[in-house]
Backbone as CSV, one residue per row, in Angstrom:
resi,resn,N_x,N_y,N_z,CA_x,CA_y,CA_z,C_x,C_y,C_z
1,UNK,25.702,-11.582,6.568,26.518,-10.749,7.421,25.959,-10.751,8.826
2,UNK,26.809,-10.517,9.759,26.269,-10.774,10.671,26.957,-9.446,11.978
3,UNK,25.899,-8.805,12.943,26.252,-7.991,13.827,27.863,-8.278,14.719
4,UNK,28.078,-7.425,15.818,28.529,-7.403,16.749,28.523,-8.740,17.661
5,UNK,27.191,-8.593,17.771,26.506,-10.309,18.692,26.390,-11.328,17.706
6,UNK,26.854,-11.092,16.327,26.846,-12.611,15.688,25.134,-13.048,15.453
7,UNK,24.619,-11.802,15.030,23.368,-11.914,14.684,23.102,-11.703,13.328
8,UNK,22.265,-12.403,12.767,22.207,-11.646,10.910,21.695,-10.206,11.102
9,UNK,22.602,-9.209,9.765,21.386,-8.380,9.647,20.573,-8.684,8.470
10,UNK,19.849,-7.557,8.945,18.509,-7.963,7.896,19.029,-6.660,6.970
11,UNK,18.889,-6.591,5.394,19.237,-5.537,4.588,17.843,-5.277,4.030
12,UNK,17.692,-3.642,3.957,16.757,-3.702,3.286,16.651,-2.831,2.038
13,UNK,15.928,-3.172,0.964,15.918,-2.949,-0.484,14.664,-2.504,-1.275
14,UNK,14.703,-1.876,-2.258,13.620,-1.320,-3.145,13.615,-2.142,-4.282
15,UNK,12.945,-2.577,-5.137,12.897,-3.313,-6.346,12.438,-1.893,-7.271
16,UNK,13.560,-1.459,-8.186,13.465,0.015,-8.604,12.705,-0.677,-9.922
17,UNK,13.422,-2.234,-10.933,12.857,-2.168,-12.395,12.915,-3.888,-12.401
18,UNK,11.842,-3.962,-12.743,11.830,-4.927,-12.904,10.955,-5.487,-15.004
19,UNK,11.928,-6.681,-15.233,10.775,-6.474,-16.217,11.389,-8.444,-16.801
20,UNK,10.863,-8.700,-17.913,10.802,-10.585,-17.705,12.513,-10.746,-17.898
21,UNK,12.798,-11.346,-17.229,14.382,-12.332,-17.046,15.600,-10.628,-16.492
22,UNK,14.679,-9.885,-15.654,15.694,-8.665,-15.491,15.257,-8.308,-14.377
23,UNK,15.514,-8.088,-13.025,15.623,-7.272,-11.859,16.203,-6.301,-11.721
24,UNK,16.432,-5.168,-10.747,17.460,-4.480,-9.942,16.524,-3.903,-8.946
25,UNK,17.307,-4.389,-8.172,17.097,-3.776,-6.461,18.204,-2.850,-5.915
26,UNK,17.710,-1.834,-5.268,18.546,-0.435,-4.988,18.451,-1.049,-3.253
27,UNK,20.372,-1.347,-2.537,20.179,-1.348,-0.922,20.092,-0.273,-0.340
28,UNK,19.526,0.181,0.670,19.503,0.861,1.802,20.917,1.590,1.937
29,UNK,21.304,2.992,2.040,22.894,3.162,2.210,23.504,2.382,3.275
30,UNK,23.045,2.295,3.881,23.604,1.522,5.637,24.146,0.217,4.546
31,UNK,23.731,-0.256,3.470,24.019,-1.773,3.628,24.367,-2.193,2.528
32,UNK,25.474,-1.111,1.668,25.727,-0.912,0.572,27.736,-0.964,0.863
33,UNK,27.895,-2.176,1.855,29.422,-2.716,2.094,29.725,-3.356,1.481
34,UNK,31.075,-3.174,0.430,31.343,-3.956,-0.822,31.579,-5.643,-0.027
35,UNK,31.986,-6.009,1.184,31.522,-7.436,1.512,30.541,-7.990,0.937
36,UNK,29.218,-6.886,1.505,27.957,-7.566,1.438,27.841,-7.872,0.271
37,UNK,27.897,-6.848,-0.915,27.695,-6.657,-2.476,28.198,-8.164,-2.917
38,UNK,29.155,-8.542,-2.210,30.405,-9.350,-2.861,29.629,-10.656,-2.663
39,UNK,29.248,-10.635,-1.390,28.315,-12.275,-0.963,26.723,-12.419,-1.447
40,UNK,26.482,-11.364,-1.991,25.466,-11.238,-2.739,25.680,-11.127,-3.957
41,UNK,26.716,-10.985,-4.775,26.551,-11.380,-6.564,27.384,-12.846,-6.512
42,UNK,28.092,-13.026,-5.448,28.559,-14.642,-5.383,27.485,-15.399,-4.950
43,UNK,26.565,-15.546,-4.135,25.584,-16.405,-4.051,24.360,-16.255,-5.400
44,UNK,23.901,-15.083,-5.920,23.487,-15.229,-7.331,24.179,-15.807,-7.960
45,UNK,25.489,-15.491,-8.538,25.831,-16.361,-9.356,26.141,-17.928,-9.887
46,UNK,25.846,-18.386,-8.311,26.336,-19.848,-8.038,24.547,-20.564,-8.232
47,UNK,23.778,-19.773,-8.440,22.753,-20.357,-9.155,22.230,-20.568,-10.240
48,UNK,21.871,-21.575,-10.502,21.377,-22.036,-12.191,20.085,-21.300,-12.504
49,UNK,20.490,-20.611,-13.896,19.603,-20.392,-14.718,19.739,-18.593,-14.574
50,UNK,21.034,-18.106,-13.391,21.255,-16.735,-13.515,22.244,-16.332,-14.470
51,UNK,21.976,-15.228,-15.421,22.752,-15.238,-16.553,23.841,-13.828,-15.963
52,UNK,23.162,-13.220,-15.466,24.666,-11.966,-14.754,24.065,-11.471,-13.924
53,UNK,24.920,-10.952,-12.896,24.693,-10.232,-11.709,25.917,-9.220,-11.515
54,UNK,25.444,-7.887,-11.800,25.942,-6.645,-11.271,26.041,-5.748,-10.237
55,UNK,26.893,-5.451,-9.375,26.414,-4.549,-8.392,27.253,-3.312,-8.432
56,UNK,26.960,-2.218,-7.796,27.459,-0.931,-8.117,27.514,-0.351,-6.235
57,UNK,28.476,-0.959,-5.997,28.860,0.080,-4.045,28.091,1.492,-4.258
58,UNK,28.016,2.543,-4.538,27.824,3.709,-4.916,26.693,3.912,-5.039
59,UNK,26.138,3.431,-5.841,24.313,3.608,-6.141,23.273,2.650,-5.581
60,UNK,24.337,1.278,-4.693,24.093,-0.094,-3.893,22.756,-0.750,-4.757
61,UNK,22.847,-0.433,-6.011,22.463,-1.238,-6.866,22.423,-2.893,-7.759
62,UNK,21.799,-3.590,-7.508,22.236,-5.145,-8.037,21.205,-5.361,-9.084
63,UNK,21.882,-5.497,-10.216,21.017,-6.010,-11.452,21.689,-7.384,-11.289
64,UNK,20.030,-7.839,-11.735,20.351,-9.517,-12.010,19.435,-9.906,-13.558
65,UNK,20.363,-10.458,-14.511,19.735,-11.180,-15.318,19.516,-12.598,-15.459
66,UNK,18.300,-12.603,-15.602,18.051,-14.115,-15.429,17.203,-14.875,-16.645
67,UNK,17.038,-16.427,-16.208,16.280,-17.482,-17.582,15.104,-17.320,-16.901
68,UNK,13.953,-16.477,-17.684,13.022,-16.253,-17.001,11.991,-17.611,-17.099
69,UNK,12.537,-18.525,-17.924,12.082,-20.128,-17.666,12.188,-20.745,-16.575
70,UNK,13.825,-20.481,-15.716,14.265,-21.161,-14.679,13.444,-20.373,-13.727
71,UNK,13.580,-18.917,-13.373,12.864,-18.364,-12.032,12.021,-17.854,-12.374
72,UNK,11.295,-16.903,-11.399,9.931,-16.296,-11.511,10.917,-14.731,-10.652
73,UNK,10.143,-13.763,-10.858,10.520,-12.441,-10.362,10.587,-12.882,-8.527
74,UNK,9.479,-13.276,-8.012,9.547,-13.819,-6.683,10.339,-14.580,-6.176
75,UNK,10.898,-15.605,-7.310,11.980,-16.544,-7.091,13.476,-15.595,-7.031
76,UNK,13.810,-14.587,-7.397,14.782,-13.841,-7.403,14.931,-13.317,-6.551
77,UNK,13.459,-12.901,-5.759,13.674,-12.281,-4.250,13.830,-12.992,-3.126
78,UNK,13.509,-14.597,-3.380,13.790,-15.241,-2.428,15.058,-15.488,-2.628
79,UNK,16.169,-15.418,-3.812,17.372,-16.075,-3.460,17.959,-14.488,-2.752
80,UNK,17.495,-13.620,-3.231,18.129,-12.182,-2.249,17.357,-12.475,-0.997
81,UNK,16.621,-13.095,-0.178,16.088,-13.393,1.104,17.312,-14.087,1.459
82,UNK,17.790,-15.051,0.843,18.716,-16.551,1.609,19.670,-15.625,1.851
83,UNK,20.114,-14.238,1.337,21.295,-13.333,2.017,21.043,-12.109,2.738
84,UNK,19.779,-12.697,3.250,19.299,-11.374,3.809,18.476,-9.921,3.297
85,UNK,18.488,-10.055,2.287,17.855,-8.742,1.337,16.018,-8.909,1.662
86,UNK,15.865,-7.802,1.783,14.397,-7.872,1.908,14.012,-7.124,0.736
87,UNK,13.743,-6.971,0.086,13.227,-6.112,-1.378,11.856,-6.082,-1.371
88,UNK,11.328,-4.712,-1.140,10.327,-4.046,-1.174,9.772,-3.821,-2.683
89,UNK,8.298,-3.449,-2.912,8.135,-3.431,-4.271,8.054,-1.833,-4.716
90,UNK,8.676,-1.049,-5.338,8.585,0.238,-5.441,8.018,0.163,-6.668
91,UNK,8.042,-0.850,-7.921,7.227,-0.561,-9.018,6.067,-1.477,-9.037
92,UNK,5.275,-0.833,-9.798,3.726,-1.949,-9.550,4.068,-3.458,-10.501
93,UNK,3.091,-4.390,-9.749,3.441,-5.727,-10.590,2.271,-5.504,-11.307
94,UNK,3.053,-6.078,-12.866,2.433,-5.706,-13.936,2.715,-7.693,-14.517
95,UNK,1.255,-8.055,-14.608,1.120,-9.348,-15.200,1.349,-9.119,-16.466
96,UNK,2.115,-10.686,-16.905,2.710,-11.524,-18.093,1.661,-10.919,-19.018
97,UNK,1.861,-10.296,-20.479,1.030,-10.412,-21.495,0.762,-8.396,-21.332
98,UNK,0.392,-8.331,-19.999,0.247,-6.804,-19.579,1.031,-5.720,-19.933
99,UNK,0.672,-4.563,-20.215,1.767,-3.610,-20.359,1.306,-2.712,-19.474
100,UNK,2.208,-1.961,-19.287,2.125,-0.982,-18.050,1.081,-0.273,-18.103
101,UNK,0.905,0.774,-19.203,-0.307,1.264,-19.395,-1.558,0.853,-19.258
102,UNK,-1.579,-0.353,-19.189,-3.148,-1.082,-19.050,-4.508,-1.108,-17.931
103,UNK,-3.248,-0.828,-16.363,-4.375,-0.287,-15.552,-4.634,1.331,-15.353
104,UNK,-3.722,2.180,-16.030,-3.963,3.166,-16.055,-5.481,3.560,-17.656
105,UNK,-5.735,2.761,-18.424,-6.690,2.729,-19.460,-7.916,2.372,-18.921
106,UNK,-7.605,0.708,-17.779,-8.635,0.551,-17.131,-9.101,1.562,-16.469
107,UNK,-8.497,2.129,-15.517,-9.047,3.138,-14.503,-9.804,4.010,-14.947
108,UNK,-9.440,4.450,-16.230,-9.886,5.601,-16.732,-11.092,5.279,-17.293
109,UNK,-11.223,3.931,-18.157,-12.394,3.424,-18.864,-13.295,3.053,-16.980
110,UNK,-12.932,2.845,-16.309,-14.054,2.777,-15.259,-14.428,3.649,-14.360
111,UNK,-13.634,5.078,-14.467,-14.278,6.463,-14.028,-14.849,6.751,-15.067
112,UNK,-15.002,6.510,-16.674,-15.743,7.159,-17.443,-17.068,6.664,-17.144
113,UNK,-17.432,5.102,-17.324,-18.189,4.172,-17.249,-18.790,5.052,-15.900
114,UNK,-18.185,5.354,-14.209,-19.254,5.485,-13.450,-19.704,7.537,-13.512
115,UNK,-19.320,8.294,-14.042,-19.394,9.119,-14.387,-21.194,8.836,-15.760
116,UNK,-20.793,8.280,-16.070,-22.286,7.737,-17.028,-23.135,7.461,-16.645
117,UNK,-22.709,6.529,-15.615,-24.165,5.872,-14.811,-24.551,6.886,-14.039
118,UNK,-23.813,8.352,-13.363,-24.175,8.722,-12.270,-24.793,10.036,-13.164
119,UNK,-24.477,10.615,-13.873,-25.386,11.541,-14.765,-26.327,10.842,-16.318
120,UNK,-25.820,10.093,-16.884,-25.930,9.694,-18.049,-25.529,10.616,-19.138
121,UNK,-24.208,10.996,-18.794,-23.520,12.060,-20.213,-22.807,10.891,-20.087
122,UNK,-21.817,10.759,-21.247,-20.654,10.479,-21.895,-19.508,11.178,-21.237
123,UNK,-18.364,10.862,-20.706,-17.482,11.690,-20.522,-16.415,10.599,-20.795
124,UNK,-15.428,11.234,-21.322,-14.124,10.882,-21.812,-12.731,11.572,-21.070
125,UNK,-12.328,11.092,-20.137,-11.070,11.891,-19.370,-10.084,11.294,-19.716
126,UNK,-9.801,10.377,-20.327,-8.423,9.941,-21.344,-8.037,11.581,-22.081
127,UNK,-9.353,12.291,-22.681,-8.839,13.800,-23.167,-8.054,14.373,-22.535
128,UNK,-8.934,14.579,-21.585,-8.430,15.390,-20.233,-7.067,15.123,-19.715
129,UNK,-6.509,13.669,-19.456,-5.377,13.220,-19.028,-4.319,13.528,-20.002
130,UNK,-4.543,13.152,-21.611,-3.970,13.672,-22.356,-3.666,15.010,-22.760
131,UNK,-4.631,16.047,-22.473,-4.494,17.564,-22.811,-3.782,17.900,-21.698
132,UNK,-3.682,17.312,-19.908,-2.857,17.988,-18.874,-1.783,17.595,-19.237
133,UNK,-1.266,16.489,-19.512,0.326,15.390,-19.495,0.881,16.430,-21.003
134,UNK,0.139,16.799,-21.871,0.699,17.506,-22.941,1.301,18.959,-22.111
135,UNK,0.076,19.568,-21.971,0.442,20.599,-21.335,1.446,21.019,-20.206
136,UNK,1.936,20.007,-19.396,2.674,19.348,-18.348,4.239,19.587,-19.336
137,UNK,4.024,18.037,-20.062,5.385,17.826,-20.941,5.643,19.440,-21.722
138,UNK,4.611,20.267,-22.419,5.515,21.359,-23.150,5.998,22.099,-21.836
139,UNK,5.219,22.756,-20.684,5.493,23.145,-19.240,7.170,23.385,-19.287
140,UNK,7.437,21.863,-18.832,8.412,21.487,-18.081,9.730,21.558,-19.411
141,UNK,9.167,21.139,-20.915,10.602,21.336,-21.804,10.536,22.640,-22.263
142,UNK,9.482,24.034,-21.929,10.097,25.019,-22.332,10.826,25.755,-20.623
143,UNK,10.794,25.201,-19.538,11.096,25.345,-18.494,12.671,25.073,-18.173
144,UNK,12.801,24.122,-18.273,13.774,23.269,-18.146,14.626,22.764,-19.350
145,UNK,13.767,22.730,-20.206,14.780,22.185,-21.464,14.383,20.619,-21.495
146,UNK,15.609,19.931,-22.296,15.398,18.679,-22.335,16.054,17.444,-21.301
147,UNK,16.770,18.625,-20.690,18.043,18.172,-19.863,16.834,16.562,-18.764
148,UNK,17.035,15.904,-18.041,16.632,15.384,-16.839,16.469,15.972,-15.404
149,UNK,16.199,17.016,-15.713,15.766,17.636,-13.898,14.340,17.355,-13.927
150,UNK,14.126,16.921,-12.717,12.324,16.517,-12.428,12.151,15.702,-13.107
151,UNK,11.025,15.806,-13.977,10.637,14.602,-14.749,10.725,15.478,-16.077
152,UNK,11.105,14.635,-17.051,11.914,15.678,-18.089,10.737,15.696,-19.211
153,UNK,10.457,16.843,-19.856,9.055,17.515,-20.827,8.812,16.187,-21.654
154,UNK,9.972,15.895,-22.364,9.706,14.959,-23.719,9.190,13.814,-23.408
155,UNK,9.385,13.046,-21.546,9.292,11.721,-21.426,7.605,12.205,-20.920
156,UNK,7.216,13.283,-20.400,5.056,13.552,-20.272,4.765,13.680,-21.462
157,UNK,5.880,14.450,-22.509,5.088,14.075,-24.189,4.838,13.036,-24.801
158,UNK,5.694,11.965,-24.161,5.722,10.644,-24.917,4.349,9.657,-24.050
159,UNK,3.981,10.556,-23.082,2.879,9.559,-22.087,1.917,10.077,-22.151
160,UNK,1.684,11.522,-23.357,0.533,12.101,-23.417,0.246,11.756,-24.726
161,UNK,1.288,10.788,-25.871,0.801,10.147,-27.204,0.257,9.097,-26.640
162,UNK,0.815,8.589,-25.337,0.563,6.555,-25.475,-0.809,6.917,-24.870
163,UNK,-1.160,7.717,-24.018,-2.422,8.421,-23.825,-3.657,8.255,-24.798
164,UNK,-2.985,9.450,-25.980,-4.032,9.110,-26.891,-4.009,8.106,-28.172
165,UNK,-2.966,7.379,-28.300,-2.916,6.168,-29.110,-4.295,5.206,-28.371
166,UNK,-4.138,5.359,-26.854,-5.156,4.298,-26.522,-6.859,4.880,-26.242
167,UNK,-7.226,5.678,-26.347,-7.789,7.036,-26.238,-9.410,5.889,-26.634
168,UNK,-9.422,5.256,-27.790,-10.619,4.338,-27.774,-10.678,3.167,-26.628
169,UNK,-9.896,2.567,-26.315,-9.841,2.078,-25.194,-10.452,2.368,-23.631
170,UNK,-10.494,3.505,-23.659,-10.824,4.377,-22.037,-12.185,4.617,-22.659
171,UNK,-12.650,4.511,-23.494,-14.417,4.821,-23.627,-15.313,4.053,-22.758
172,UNK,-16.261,4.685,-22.436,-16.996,4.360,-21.194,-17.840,3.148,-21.413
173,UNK,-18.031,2.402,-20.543,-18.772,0.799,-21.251,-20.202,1.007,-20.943
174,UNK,-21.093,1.033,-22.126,-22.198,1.949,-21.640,-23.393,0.591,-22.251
175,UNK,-22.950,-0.144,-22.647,-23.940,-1.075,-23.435,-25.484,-1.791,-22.488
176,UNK,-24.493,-2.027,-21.568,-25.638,-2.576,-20.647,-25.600,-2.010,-18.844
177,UNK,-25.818,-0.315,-19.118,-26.200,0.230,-18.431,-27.389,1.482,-18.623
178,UNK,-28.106,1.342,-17.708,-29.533,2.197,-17.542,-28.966,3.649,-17.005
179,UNK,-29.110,4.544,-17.726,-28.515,5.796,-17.430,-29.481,6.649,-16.266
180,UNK,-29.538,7.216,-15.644,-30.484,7.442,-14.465,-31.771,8.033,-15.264
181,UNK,-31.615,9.199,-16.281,-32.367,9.666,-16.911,-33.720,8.826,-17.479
182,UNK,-32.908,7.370,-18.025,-34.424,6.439,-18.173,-34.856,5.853,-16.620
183,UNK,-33.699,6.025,-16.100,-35.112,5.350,-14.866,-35.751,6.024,-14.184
C-alpha cells in the first residue's frame, strides 16, 4: 500500500501465538484496511507450502498455517515483510524440542543454585512460586468466578500444577559447589 506521495507504508504488527506450522500476528488499528488484509492473505496464499491464511478486519488479526518443512517461523515474517508488515515479537521464542515452561524451571533451578552458594542452605522457590500462583488462582476464582476477566483463577491453577509437576526439576545444582560455610 502505498501513501498520498506514492510511498509504501510500513504496517506494524505483534506476533500474539506462535507455535510449529501456525502464526498470528495482530495489525496496528491504523492498518487494519480490508485492502490491506486482502493483499496480505493473497500474497500468503500464492506461496508454496502455506496451508491457510485468515484474517479478521476487526481484531486485524492474520493466522497463517503453514508446512513447517517448507518455512521456518522467520520465513513467515519475511513473506509479511515483502507486504510491508513488520511483526514484532510479543511472545518469547521458545526452541524446537522446548516447552514453554522450561526457562521458567531453569530460572528457578538457577536462583536456587545461587541462593546455595551465597548462604549454603538449600532453598527451593519452585514452592514458593507454586504456593503464590495457587493462592493467586483460588484469589481470583473465588473473586471473579470462572468467567475470563483478568487472568482467569483456573488458568494460575493450572500453572501452579505444571509448577509442581516439575518441582524436582528447579532443585538447586549443588554437586560441585563449595558452600561458603566450608570455605
Amino acid at each position: 500500500m502505498n501513501d498520498a506521495n506514492g510511498n509504501d507504508i510500513t504496517h506494524q504488527a505483534k506476533v500474539v501465538h506462535r507455535s510449529r506450522g501456525r502464526a498470528r500476528v495482530r495489525l496496528a488499528r491504523e492498518s487494519r484496511k480490508p485492502e490491506h488484509l486482502a493483499k496480505i492473505k493473497q500474497h500468503l496464499e500464492a506461496q508454496e507450502g502455506i496451508q491457510a491464511v485468515e484474517v479478521n478486519g476487526q481484531t486485524g488479526s492474520v493466522l497463517v498455517q503453514y508446512d513447517h518443512e517448507t518455512h521456518t517461523h522467520q520465513g513467515i515474517m519475511s513473506l509479511l515483510a515483502d507486504v510491508n508488515v513488520l511483526a514484532g515479537v510479543a511472545v518469547p521464542e521458545v526452541s524446537e524440542g522446548e516447552e514453554e515452561g522450561d526457562k521458567l524451571t531453569e530460572a528457578i533451578k538457577d536462583l536456587n543454585t545461587r541462593i546455595y552458594r551465597a548462604t549454603g542452605r538449600k532453598a527451593h522457590l519452585g514452592w514458593i512460586a507454586f504456593a503464590g500462583l495457587t493462592a493467586f488462582g483460588i484469589r481470583q476464582t473465588i473473586v471473579y468466578g470462572v468467567g475470563l476477566e483478568l487472568i482467569p483463577g483456573p488458568v494460575l491453577l493450572l500453572a501452579a500444577i505444571e509448577l509442581y509437576r516439575r518441582r524436582d526439576q528447579m532443585k538447586p545444582d549443588i554437586n560441585n559447589i563449595q558452600s561458603p560455610q566450608a570455605a
